[in-house]
MOPAC internal coordinates of N, CA, C and O (Angstrom, degrees):
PM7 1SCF
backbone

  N    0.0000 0     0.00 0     0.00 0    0    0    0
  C    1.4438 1     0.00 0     0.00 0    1    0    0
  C    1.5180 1   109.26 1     0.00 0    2    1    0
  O    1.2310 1   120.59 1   -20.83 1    3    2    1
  N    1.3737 1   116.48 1   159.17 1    3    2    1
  C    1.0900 1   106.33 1  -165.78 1    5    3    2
  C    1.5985 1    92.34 1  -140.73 1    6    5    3
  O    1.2310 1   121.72 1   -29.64 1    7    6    5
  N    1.8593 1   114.32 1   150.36 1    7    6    5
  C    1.1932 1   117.22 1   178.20 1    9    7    6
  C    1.8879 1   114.33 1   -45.76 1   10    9    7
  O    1.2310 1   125.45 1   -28.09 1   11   10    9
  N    1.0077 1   107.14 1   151.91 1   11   10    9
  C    1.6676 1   138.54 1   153.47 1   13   11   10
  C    1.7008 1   103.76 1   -63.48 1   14   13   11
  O    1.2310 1   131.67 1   -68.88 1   15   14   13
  N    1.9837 1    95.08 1   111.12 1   15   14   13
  C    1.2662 1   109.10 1  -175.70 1   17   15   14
  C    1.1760 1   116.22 1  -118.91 1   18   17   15
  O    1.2310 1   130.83 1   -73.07 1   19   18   17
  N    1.8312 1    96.71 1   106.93 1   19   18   17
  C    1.7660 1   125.84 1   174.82 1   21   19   18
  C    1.6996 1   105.52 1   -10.81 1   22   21   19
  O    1.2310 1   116.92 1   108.85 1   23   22   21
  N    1.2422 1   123.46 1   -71.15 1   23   22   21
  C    1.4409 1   125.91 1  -161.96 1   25   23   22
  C    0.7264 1   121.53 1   -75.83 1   26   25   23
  O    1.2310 1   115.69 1  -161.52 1   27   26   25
  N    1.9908 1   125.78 1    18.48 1   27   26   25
  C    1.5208 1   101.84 1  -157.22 1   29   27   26
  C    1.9156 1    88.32 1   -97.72 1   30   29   27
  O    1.2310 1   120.36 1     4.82 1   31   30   29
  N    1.2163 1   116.92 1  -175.18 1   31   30   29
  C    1.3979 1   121.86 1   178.02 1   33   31   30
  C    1.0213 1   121.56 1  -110.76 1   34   33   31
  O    1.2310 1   108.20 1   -20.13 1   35   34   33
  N    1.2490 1   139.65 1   159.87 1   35   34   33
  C    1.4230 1   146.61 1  -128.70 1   37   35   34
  C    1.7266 1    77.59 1   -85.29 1   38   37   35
  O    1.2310 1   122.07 1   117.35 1   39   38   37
  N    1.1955 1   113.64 1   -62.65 1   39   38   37
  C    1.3440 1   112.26 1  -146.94 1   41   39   38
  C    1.9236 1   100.32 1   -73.81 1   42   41   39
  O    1.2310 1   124.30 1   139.90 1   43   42   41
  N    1.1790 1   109.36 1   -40.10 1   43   42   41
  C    1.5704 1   115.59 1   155.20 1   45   43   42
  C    1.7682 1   114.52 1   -20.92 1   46   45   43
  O    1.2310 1   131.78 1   112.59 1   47   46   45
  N    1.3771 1    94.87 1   -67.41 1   47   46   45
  C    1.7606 1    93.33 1   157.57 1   49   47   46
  C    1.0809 1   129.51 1   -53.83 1   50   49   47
  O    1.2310 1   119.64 1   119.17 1   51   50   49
  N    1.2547 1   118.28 1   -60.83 1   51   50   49
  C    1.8288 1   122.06 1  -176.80 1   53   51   50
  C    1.4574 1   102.33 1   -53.80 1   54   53   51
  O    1.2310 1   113.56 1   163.20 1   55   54   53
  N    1.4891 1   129.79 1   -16.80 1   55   54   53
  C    1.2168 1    82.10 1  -166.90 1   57   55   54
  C    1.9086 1    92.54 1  -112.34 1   58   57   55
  O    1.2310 1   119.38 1  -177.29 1   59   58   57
  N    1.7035 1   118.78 1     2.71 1   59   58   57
  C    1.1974 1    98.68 1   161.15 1   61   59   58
  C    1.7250 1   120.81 1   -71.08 1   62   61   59
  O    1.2310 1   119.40 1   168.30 1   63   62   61
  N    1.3346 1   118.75 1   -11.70 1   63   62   61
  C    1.5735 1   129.06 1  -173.16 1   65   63   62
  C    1.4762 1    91.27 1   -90.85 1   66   65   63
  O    1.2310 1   124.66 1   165.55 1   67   66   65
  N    0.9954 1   108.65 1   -14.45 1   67   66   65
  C    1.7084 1   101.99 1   179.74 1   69   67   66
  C    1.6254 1   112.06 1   -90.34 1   70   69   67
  O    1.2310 1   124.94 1   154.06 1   71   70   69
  N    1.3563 1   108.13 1   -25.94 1   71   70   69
  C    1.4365 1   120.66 1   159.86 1   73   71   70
  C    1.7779 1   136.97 1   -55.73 1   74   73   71
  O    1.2310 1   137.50 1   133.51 1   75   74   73
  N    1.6543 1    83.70 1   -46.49 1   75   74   73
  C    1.3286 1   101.71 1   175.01 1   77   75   74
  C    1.6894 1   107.87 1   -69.09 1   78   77   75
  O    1.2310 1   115.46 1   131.06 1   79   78   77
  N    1.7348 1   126.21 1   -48.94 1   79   78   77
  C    1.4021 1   127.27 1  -141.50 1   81   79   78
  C    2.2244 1    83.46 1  -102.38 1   82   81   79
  O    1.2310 1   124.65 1  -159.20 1   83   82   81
  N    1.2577 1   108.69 1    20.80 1   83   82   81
  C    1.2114 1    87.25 1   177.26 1   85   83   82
  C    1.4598 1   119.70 1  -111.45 1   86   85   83
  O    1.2310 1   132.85 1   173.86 1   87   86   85
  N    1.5984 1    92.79 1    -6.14 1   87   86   85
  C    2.0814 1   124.02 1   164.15 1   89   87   86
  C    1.5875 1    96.89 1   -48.64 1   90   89   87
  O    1.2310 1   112.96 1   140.45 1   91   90   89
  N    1.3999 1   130.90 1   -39.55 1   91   90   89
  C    1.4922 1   129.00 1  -158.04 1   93   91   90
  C    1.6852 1   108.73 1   -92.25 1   94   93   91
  O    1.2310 1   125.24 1  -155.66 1   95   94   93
  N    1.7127 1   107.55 1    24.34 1   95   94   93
  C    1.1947 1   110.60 1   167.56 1   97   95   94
  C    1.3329 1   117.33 1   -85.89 1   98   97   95
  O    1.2310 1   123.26 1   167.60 1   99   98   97
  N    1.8433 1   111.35 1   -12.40 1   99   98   97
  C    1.6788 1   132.40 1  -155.51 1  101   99   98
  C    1.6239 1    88.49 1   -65.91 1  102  101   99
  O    1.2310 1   126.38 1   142.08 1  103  102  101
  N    1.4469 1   105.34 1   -37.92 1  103  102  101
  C    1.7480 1   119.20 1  -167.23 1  105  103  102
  C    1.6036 1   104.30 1   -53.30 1  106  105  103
  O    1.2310 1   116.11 1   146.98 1  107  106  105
  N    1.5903 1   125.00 1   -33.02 1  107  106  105
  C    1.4099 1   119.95 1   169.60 1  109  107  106
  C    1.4807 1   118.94 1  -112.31 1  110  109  107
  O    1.2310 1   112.74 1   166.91 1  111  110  109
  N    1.2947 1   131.31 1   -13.09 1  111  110  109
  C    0.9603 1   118.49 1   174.01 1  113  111  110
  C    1.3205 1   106.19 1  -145.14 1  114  113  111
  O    1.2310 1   126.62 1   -37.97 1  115  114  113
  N    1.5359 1   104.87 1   142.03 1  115  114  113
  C    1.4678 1   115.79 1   179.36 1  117  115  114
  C    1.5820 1   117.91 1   -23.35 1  118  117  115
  O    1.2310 1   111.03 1   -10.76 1  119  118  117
  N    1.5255 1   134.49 1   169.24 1  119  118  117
  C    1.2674 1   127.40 1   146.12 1  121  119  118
  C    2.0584 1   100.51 1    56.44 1  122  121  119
  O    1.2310 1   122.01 1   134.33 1  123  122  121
  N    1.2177 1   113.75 1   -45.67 1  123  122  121
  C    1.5752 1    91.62 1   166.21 1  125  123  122
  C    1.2843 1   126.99 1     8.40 1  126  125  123
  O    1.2310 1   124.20 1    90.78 1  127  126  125
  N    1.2967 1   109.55 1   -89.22 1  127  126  125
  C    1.4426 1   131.05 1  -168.71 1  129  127  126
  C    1.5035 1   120.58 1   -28.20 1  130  129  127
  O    1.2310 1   131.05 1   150.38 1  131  130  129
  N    1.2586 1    96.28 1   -29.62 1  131  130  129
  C    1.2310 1   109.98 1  -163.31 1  133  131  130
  C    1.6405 1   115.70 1  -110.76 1  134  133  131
  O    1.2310 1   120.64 1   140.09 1  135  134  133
  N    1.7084 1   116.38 1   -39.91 1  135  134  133
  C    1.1377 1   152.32 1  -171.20 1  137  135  134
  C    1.7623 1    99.60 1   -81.66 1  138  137  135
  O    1.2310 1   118.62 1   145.45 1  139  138  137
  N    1.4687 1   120.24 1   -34.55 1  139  138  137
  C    1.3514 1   113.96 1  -174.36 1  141  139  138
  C    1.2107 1   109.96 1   -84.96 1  142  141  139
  O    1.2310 1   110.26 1   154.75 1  143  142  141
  N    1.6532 1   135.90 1   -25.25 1  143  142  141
  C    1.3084 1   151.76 1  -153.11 1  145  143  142
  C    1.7825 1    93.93 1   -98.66 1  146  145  143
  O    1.2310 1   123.54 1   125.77 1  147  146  145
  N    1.4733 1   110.82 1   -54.23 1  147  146  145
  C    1.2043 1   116.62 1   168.23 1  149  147  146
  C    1.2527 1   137.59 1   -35.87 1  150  149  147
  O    1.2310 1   122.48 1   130.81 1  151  150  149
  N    1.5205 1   112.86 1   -49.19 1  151  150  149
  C    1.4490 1   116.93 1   167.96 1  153  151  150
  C    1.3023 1   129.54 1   -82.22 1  154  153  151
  O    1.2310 1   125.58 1   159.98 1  155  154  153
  N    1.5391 1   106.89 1   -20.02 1  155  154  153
  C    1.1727 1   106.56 1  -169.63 1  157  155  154
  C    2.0380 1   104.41 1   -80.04 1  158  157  155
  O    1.2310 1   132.65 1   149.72 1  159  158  157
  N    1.6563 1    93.17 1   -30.28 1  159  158  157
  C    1.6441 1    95.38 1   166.55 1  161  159  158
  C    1.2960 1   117.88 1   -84.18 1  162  161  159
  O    1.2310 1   101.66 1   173.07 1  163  162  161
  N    1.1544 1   151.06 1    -6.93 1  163  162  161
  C    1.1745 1   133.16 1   160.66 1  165  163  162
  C    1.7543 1   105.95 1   -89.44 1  166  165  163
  O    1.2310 1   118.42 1   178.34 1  167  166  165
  N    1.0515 1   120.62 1    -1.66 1  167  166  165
  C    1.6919 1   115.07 1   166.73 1  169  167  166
  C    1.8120 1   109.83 1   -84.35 1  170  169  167
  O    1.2310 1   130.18 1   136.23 1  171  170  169
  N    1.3062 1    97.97 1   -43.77 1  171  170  169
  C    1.5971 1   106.98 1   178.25 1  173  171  170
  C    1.4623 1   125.03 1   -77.59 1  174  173  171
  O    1.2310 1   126.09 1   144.42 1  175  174  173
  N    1.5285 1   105.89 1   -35.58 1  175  174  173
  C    1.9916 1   103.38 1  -159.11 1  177  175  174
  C    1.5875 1   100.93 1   -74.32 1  178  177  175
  O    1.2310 1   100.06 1   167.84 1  179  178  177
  N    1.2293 1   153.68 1   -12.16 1  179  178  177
  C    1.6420 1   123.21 1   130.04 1  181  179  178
  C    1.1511 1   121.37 1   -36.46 1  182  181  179
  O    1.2310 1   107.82 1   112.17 1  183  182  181
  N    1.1717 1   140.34 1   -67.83 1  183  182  181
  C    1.3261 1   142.69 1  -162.79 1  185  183  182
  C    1.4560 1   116.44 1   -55.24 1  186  185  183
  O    1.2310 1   129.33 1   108.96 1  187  186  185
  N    1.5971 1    99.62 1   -71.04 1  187  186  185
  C    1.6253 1   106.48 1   155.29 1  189  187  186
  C    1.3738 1   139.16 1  -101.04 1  190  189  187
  O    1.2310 1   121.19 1   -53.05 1  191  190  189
  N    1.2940 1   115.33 1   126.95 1  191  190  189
  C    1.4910 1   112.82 1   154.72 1  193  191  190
  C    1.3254 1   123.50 1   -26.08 1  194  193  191
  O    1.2310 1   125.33 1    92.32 1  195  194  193
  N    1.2649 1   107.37 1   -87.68 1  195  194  193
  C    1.3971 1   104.16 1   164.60 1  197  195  194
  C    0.9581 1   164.95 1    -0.89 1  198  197  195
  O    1.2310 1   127.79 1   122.07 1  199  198  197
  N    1.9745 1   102.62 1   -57.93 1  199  198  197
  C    1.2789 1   118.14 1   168.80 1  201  199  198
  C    1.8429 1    95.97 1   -83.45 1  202  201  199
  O    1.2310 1   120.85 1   157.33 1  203  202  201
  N    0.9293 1   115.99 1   -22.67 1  203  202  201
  C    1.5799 1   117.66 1   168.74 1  205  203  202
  C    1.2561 1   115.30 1   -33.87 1  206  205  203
  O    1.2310 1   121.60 1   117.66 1  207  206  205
  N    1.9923 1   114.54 1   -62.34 1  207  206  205
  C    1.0693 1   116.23 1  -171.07 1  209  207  206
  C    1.8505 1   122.09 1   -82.38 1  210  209  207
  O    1.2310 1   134.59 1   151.04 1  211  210  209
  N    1.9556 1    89.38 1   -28.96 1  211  210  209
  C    2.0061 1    90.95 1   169.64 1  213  211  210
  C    1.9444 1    98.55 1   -61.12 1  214  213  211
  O    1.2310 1   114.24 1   140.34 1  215  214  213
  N    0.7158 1   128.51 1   -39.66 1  215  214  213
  C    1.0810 1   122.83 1  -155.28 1  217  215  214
  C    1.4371 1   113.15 1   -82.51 1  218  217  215
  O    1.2310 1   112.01 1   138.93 1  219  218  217
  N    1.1967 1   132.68 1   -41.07 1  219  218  217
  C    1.4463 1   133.26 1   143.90 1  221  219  218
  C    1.3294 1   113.21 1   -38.30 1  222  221  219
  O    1.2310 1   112.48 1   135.64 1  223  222  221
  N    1.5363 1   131.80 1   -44.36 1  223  222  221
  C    1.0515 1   123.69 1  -162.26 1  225  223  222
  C    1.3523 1   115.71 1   -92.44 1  226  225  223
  O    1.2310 1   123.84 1   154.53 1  227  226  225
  N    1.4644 1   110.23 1   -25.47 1  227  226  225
  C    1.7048 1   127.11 1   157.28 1  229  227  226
  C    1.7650 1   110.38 1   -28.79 1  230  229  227
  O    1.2310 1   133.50 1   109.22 1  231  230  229
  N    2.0965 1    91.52 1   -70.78 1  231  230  229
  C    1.2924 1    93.63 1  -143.91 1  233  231  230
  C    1.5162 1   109.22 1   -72.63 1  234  233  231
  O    1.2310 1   123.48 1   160.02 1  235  234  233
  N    1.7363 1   110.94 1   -19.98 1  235  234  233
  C    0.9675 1   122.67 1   178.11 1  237  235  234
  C    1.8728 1   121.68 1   -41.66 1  238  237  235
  O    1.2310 1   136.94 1   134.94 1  239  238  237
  N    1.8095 1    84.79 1   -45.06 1  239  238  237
  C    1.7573 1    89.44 1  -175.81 1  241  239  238
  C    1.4051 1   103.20 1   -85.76 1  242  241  239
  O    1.2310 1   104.16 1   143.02 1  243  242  241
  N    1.1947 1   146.82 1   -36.98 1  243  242  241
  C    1.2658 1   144.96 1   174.82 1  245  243  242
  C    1.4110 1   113.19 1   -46.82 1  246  245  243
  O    1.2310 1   115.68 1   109.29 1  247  246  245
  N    1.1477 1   125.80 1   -70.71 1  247  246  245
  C    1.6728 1   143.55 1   124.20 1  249  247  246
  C    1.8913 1    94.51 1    21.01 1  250  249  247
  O    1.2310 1   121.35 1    79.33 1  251  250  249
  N    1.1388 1   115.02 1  -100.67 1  251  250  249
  C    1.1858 1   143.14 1   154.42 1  253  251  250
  C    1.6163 1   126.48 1    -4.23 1  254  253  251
  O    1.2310 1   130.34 1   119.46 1  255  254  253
  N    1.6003 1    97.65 1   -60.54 1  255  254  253
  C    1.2998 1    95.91 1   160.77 1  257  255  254
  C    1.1829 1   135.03 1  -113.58 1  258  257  255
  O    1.2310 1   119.14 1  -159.35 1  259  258  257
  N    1.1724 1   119.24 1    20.65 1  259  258  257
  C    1.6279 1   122.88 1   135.28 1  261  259  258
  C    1.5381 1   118.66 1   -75.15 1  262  261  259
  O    1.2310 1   113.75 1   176.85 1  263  262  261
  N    1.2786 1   129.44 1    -3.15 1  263  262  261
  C    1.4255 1   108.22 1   159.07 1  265  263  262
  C    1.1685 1   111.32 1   -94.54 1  266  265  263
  O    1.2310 1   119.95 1   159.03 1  267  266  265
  N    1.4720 1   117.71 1   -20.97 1  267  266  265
  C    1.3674 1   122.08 1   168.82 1  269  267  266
  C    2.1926 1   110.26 1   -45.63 1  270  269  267
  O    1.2310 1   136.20 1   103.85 1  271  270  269
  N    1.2926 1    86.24 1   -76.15 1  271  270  269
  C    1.4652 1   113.75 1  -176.66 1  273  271  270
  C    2.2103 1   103.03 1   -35.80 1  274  273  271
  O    1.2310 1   130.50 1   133.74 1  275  274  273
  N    1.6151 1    97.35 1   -46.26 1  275  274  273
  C    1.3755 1    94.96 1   172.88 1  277  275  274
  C    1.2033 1   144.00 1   -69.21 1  278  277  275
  O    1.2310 1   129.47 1   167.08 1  279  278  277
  N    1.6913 1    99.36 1   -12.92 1  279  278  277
  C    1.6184 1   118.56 1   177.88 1  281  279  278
  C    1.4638 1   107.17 1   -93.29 1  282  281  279
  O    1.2310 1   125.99 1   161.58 1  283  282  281
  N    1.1933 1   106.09 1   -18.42 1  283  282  281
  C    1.7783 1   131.63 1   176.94 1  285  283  282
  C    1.5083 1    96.50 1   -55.80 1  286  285  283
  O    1.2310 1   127.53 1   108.76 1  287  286  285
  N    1.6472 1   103.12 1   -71.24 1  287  286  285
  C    1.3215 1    95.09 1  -171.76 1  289  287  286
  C    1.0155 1   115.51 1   -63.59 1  290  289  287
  O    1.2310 1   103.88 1   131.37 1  291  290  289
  N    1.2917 1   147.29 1   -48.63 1  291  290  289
  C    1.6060 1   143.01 1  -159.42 1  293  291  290
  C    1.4678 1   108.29 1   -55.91 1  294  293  291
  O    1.2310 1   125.90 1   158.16 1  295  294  293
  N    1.9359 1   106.27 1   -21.84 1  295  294  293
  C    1.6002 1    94.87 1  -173.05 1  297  295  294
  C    1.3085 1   102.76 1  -116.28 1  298  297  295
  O    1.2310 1   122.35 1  -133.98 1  299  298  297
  N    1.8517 1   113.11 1    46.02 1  299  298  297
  C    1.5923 1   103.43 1   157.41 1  301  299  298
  C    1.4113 1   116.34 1   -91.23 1  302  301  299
  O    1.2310 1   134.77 1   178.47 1  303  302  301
  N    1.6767 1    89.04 1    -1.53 1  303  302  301
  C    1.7820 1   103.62 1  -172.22 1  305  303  302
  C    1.7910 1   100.87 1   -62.48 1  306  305  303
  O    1.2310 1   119.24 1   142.33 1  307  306  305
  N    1.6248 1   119.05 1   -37.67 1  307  306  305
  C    1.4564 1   116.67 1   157.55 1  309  307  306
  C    1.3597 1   130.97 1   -89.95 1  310  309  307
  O    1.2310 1   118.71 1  -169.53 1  311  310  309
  N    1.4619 1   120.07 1    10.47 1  311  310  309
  C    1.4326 1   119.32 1   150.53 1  313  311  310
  C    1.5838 1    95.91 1   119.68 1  314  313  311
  O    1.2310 1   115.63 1   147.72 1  315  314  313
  N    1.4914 1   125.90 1   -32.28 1  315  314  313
  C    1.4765 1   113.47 1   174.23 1  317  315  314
  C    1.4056 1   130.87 1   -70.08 1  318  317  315
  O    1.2310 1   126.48 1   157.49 1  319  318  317
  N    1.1460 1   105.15 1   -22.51 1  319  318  317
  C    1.4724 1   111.47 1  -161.38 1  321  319  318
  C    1.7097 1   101.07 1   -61.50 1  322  321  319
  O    1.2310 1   119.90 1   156.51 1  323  322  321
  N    1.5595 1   117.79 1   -23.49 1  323  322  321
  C    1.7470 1    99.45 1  -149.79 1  325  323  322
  C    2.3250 1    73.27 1   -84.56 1  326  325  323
  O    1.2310 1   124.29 1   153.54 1  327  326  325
  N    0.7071 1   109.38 1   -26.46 1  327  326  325
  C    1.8994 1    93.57 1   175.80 1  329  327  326
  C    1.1971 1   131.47 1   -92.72 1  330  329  327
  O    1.2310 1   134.83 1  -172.41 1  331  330  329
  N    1.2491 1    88.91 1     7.59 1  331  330  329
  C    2.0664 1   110.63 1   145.74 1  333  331  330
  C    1.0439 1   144.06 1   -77.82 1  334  333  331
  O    1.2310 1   136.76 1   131.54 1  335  334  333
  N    1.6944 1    85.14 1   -48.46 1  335  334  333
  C    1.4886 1   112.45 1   163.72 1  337  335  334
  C    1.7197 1   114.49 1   -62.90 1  338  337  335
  O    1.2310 1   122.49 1   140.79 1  339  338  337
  N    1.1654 1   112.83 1   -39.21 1  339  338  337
  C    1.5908 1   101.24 1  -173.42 1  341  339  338
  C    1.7246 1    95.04 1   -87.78 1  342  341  339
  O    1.2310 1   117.48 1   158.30 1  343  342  341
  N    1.2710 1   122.40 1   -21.70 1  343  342  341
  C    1.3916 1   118.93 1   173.84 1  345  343  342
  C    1.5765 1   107.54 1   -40.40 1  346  345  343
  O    1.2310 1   134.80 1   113.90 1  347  346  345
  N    1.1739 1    88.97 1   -66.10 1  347  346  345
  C    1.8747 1   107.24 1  -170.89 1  349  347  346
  C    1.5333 1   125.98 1   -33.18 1  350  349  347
  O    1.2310 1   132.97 1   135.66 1  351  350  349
  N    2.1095 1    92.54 1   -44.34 1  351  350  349
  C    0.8676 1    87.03 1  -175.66 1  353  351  350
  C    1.5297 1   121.27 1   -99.38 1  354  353  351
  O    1.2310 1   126.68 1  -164.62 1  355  354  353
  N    1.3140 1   104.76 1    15.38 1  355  354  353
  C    1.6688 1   106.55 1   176.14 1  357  355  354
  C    1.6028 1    95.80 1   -86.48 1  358  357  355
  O    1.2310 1   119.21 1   131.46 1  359  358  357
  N    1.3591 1   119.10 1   -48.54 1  359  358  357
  C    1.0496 1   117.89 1   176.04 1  361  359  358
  C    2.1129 1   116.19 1   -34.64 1  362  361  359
  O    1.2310 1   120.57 1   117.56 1  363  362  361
  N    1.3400 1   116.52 1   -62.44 1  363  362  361
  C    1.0539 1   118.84 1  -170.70 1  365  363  362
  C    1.7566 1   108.75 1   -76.71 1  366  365  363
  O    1.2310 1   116.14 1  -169.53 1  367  366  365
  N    1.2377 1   124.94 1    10.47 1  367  366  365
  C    1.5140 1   124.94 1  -166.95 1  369  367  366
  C    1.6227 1    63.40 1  -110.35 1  370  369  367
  O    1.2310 1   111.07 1    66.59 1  371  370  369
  N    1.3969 1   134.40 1  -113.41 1  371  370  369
  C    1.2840 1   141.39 1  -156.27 1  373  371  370
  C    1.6208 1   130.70 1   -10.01 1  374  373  371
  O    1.2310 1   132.30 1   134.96 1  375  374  373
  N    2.1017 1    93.86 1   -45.04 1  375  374  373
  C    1.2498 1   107.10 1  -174.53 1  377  375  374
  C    1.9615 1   114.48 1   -80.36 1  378  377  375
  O    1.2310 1   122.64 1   161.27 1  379  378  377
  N    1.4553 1   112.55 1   -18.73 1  379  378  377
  C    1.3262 1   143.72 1  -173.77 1  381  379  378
  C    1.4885 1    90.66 1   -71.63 1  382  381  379
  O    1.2310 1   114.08 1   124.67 1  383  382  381
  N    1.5034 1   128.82 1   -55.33 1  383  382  381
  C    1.3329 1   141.30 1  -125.08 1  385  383  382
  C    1.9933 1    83.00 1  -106.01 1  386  385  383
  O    1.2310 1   120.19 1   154.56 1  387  386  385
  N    1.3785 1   117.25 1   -25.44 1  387  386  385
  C    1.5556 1   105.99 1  -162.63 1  389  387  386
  C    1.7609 1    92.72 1  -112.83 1  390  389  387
  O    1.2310 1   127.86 1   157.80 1  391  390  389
  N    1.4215 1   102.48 1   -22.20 1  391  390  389
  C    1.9241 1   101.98 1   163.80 1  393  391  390
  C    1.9915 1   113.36 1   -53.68 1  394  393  391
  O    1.2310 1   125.00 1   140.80 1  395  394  393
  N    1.3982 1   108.00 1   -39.20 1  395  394  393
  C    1.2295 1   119.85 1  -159.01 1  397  395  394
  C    1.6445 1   102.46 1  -100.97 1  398  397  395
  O    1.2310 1   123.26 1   178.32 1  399  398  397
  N    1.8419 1   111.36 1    -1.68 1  399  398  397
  C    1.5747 1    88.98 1   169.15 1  401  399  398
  C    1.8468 1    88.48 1   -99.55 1  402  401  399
  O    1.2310 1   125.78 1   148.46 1  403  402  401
  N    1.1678 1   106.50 1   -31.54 1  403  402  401
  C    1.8979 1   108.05 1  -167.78 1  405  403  402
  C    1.4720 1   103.90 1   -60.86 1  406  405  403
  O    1.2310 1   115.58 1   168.78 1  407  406  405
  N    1.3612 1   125.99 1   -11.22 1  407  406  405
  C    1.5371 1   141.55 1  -171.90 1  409  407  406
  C    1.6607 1   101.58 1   -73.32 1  410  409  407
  O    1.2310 1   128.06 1   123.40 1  411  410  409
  N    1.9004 1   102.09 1   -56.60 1  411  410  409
  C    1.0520 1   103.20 1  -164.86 1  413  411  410
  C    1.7358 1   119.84 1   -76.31 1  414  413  411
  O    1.2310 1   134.98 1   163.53 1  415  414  413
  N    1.3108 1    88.62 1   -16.47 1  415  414  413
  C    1.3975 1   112.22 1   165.63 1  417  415  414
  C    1.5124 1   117.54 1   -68.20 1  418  417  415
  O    1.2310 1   118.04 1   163.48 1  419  418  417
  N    1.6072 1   121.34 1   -16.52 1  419  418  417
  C    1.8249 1   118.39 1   179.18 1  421  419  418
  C    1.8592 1   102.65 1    80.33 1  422  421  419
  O    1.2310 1   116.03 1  -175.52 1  423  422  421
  N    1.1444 1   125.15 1     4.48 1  423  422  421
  C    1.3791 1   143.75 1   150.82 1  425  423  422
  C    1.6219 1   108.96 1   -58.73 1  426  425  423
  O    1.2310 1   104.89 1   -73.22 1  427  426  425
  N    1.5237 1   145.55 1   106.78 1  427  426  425
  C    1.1360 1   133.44 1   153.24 1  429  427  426
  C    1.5166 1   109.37 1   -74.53 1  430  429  427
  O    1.2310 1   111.14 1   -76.40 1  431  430  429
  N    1.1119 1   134.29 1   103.60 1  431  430  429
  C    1.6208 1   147.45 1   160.43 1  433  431  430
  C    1.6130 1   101.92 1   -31.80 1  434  433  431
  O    1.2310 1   132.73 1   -52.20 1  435  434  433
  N    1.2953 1    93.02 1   127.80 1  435  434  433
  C    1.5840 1   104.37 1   147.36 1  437  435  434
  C    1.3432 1   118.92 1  -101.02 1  438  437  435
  O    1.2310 1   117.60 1   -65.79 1  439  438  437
  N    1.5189 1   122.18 1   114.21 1  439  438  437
  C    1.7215 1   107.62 1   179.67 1  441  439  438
  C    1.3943 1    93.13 1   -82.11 1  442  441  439
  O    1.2310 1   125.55 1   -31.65 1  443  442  441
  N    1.3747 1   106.95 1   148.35 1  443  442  441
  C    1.0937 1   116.34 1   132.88 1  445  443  442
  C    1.4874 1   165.51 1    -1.77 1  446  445  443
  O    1.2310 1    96.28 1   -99.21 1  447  446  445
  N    0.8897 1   159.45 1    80.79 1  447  446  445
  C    2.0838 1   155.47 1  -163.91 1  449  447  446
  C    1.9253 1    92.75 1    76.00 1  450  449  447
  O    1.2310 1   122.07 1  -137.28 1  451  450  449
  N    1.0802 1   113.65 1    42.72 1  451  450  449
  C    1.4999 1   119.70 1  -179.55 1  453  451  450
  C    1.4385 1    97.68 1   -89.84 1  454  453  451
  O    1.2310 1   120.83 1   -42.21 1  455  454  453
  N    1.5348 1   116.01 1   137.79 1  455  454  453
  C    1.6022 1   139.19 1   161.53 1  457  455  454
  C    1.4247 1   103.21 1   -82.47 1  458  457  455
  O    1.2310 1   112.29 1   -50.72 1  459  458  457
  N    1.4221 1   132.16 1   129.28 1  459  458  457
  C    1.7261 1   128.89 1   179.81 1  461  459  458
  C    1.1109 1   101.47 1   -79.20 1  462  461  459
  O    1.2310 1   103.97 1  -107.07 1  463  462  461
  N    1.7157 1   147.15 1    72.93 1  463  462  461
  C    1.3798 1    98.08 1   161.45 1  465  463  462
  C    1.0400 1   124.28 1  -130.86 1  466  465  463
  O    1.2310 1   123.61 1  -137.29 1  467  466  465
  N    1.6206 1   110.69 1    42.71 1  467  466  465
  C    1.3311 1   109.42 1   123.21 1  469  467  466
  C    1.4620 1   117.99 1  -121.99 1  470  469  467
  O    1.2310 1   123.99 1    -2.34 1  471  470  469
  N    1.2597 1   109.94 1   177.66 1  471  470  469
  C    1.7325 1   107.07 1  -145.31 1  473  471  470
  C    1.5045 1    91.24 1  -146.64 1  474  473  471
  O    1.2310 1   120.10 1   180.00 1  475  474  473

């Protein structure tokens, strides 16, 4: 995690919190998760830094936990996967939910069990 930066601008924030709370589209439509964070950073990361770095760091974990979620499923075939699967997703409601207060704060979040690939 990284300090809370004095200069950034109101809207500089809104639109990394806008990065983070746009993952919770996955909840209605397929691919969401991934697809809502996506556009909203490739419309913004010129403009802002910021949303540069929520947004890398978004897609990274989303990214992330769909391979999670996919190895999940293959091993409900031995009985763990379905308490992985709901693991996962408490995990990504919580971790989504503390990206988008540290956002509003000018904090870019690092989640957690994140794959880099983007950098």
């Amino acid at each position: 995690m990284t300090e809370p930066i004095d200069t950034l601008s109101k809207e500089a924030k809104n639109m990394g919190l806008l990065v983070h709370a746009a993952s919770f589209v996955g909840y209605v439509f397929p691919l969401g998760s991934v697809l809502g964070p996506l556009i909203v950073w490739l419309m913004k990361r010129d403009e802002f830094e910021f949303a540069n770095q929520c947004g890398k760091n978004c897609l990274n974990f989303k990214l992330s936990l769909m391979i999670y979620a996919l190895v999940s499923a293959i091993l409900i075939l031995i009985g763990v996967g379905v308490l992985l699967l709901a693991a996962l997703a408490l995990l990504d409601v919580i971790c989504t939910i503390i990206a988008m207060v540290k956002a509003s704060d000018g904090i870019a979040y690092q989640y957690p069990l994140t794959i880099r690939f983007l950098k």
